[in-house]
N, C-alpha and C positions, 0 to 999 in steps of 0.2 A: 310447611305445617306438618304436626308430625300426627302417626294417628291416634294417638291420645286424645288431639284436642278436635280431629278429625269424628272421635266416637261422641267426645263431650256435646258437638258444634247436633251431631243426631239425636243423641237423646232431650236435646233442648227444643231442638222444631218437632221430634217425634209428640213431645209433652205440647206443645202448644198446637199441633194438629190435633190429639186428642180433647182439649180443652174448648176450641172453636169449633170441633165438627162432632163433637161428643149429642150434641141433639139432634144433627142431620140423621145423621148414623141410626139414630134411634127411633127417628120420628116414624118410617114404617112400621115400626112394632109398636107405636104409643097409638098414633092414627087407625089401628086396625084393630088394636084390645079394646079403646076405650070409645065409648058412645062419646059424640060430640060434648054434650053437654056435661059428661066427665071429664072430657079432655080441656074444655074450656076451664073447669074450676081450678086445673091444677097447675095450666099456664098462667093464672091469674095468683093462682098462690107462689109460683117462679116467679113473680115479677114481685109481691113482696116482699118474699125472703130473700132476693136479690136485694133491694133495699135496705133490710136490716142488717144485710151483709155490708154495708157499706158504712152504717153506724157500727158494727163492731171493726171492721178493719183501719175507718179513721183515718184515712190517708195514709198509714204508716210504711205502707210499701215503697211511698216515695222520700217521706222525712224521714225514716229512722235509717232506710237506707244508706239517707246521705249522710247523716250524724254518724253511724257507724263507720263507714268509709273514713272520714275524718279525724277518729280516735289512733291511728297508726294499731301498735301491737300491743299496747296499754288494756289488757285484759281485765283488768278490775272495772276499768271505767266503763269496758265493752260489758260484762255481767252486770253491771249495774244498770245501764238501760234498758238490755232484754227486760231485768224484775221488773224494771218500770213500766216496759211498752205491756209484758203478761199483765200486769196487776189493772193498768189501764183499761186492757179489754176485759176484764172480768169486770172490772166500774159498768163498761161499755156493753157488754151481754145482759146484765141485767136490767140496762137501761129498755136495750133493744125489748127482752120481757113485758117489762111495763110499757112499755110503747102499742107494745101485738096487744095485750092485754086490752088496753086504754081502744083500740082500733076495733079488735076483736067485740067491744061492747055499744059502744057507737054508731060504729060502719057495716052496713048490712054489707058491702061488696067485701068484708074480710069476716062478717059472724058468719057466712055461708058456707066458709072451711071447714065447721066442726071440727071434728076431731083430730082434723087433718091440719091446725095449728099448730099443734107440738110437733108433730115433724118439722113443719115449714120453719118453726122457730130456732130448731134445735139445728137444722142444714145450715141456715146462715150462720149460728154462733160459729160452728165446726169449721164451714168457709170463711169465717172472720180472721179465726186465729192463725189461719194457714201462716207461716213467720217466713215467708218468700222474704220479705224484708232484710233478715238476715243474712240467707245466702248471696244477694245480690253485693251484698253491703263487701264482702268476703273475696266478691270473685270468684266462688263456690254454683252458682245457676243448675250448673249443671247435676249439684248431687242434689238438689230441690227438685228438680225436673226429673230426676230417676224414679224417686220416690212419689213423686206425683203422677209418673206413668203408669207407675204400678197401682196407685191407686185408681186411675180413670180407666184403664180396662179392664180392674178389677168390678169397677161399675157397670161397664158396660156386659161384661157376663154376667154378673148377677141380675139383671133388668131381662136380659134376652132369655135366661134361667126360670124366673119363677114369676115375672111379669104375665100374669094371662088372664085375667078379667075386672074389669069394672072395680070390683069389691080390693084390688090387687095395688089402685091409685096410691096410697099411703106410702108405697116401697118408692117408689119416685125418688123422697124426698128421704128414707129410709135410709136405703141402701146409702146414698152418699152421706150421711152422716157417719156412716160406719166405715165405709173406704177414705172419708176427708179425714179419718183421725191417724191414718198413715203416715203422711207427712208430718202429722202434729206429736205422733207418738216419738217417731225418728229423729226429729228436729230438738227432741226433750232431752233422748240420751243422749246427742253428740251436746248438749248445754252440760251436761252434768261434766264434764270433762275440763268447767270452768272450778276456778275452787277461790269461790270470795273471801277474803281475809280482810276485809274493812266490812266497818258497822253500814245497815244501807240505811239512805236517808231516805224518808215517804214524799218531802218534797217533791221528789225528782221527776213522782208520777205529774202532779202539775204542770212544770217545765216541760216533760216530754207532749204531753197533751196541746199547751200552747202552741207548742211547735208544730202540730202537725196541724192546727186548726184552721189556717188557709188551706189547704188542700182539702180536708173534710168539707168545708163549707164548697169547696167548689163541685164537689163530685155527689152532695146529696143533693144541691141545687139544679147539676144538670142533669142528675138521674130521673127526673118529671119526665123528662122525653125519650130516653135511652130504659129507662126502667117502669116506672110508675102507670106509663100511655097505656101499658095492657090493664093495669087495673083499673083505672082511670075508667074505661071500655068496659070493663065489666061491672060498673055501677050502675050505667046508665041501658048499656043491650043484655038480649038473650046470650048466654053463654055456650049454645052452637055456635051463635054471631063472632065469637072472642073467639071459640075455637080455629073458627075459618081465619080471619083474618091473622093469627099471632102464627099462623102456619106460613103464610104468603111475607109477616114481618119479621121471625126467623134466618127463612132464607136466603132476605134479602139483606140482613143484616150481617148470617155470617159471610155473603159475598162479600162485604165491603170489608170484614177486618180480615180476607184475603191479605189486604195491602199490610199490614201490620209490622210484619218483619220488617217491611222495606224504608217503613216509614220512620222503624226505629235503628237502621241503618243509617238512612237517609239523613236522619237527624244529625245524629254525633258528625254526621263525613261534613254538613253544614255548619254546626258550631262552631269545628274547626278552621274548615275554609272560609268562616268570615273573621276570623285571627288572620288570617293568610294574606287580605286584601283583599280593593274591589277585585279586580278581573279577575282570580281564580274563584272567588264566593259568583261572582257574575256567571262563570263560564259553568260552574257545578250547581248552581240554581235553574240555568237552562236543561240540564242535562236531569238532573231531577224531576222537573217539572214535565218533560218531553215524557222520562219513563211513566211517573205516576198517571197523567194524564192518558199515555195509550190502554194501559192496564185500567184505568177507571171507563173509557170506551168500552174494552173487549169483556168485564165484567155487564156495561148496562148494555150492550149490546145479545150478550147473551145470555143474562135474564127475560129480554124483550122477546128474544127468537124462543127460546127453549121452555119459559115458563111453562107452558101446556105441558112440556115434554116432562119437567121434573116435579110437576105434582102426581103425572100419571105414575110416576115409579117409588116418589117418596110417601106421598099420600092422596091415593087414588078415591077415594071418598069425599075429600076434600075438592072436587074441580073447580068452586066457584071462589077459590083460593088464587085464581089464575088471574083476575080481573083487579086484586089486590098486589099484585107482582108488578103487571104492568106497572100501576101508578106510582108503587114506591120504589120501581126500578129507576125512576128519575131522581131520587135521593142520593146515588151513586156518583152521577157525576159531580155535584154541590158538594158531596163529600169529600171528595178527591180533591176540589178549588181549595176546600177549607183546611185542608192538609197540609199543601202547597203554600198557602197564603198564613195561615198559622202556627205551623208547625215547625216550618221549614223554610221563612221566613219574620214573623213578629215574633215567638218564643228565642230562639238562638241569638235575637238581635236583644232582648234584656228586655223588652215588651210584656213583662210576665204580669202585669196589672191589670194594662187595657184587655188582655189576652183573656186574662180570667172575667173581667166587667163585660166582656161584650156575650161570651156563654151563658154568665148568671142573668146578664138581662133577659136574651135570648129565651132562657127555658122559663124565666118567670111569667113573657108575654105569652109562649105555649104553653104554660097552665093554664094561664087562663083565655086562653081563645079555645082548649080543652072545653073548660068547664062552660063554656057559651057554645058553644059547636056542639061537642058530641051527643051532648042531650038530645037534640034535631036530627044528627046525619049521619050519627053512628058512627061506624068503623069507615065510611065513606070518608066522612069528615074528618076521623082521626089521620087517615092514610096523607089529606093534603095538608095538614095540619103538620105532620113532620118533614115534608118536603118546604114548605114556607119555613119555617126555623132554618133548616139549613140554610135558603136563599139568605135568610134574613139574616146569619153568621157569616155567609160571604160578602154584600153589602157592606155589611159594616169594617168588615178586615179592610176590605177597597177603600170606602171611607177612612180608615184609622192609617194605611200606608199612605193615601195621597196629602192626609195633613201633616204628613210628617215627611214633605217633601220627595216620596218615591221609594222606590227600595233605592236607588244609588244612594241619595244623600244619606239616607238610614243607615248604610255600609262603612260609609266616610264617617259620620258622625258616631258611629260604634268604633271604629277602627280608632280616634282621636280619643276619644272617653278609657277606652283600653288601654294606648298608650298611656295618656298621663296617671294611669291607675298604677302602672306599670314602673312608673318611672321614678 
């Protein structure tokens, strides 16, 4: 490996360190400016604008990626779907608008944001547009991720810079609207460098949308539990109450996309080796499952030992943040099965159906054990409320391999399906 791709391989886990631990990092300086119950409204306003960040990105990270990938060096055709996927999300920003809108009059857990809506609205569009899509599609990651570095520490100085009271909440969401347009600025000029000479057709926007519309529907379905839970929580408790807990479910969330990397290693080195056959897909499935499994130990094991230890240094104000760690340190190891058993098993194996049915059912029955729980037991309720989802996504994986005869015969009967595809 030469160090080119040596410098490229850092700047892309440098970018995705910053991206996963960009709230750790910060949460001493957020925990310690802002009164609880500021702190609470503006984790509650992160977990929508997370949301509408997800109706403007529309899965495109995953489909246009691979549409792109697929057009070879046929550049007309490549400029023609970028106008598509932009024009899409400007369909899709405005949507998002009238949505915040539509929420913002309705839902007292979103009119609470005042004025602090238009940031929250305007972070997601900015997060939406990010066009990672492209570089991926390219085999470029790595000039996204340069540009994206620049921008998240750009964030992070300006927060640690002028972050200092209460009144100060609004830069939050501020500041990243102004550093997310980094990437979106850079990603515009290296576009201009296309030069379309066919007339463009508006259909295409259609077509592109279609296409990405299984993936959208699956990730604003299971965003209820990965995104929505904090606000969800702040409907129904005090938003000291949201504060504390979204501190303790934080932590414990960016523990678990520790594994991330590996898992998206782990994948491709699986898809491959079940082309390969059973006993090499058998022999790298054990050896997969051995690594993620010690790594999902030694994270809930030291979430359980050191919880105390890392509220007293991240957020010391916060101690009864600790009792929240415990319980949703056990969401760690259910995640790791569901990696294991989903990821890296029924996805690679063409399972991409049941794979998607069993999350969407999954997050539909935690709304609503949500919306009958939390009213009662608070952030109590909420905490085993996401631990039961995940049991309840391993279950069923068990259930959906053992009808289908086991992982071997799933191996054989993929390996034979391939074949005659093939043949």
């Amino acid at each position: 490996m030469n160090l080119s791709k040596v410098g490229n391989y850092v700047i892309i886990y440098l970018s995705h360190f910053f991206k996963v631990f960009s709230f750790v990092l910060l949460l001493p300086l957020f925990t310690r400016t802002f009164d609880k119950d500021i702190w609470g409204l503006v984790v509650a306003a992160q977990a929508f604008s997370f949301w509408l960040q997800i109706i403007v990105e529309y899965g495109y990270n995953l489909s246009a990626t691979r549409s792109i990938s697929q057009m070879g060096e046929d550049k007309q055709k490549i400029i023609g779907y970028i106008i598509s996927v932009f024009k899409s999300k400007a369909i899709l920003a405005v949507s998002a608008v009238i949505i915040s809108g539509i929420a913002f009059i309705f839902f007292d857990s979103v009119s609470r944001f005042g004025s602090l809506i238009v940031w929250v609205v305007l972070f997601a569009i900015v997060q939406g547009f990010a066009p990672v899509w492209y570089y991926l599609s390219l085999n470029k990651l790595h000039l996204y991720s340069a540009y994206d570095l620049v921008s998240r520490i750009s964030y992070l100085i300006l927060c640690i810079v002028f972050i200092k009271s209460n009144s100060d909440a609004f830069m939050v969401f501020a500041f990243g609207v102004v550093t997310g347009m980094v990437p979106i600025v850079m990603s515009l000029i290296n576009f201009k460098k296309f030069k379309a000479n066919t007339e463009y057709d508006e259909t295409k926007i259609i077509l592109v949308m279609r296409d990405s519309f299984p993936i959208f529907l699956f990730a604003i379905v299971t965003s209820v539990y990965t995104s929505l839970n904090i606000l969800i929580l702040s409907n129904y408790a005090a938003l000291s109450v949201v504060a504390v807990y979204s501190v303790a479910d934080r932590i414990v969330r960016t523990s678990g996309s520790l594994l991330e990397p590996l898992n998206r290693i782990f994948y491709a080195k699986m898809s491959r080796d079940y082309v390969a056959g059973l006993e090499i897909s058998r022999s790298s499935l054990k050896k997969v499952s051995l690594v993620l499994s010690m790594a999902g130990i030694l994270i809930f094991l030291a979430l359980q030992i050191l919880g105390s230890f890392l509220i007293s240094i991240l957020a010391p104000k916060y101690g009864s943040s600790v009792e929240y760690i415990s319980i949703l340190s056990f969401y760690i190891p259910f995640l790791i099965l569901n990696n294991i058993l989903g990821l890296h098993i029924v996805l690679p194996l063409g399972l991409d159906k049941q794979f998607n049915i069993i999350f969407m059912v999954s997050s539909l029955c935690s709304l609503i054990a949500m919306m009958v729980v939390v009213p009662k037991y608070g952030a109590l309720g909420l905490a085993y409320i996401t631990i039961i989802t995940e049991v309840a996504v391993s279950i069923s994986f068990v259930g959906l391999i053992a009808a289908c005869g086991g992982v071997k015969s799933m191996i054989e009967r993929f390996n034979y399906e391939n074949k005659l595809f093939n043949s």
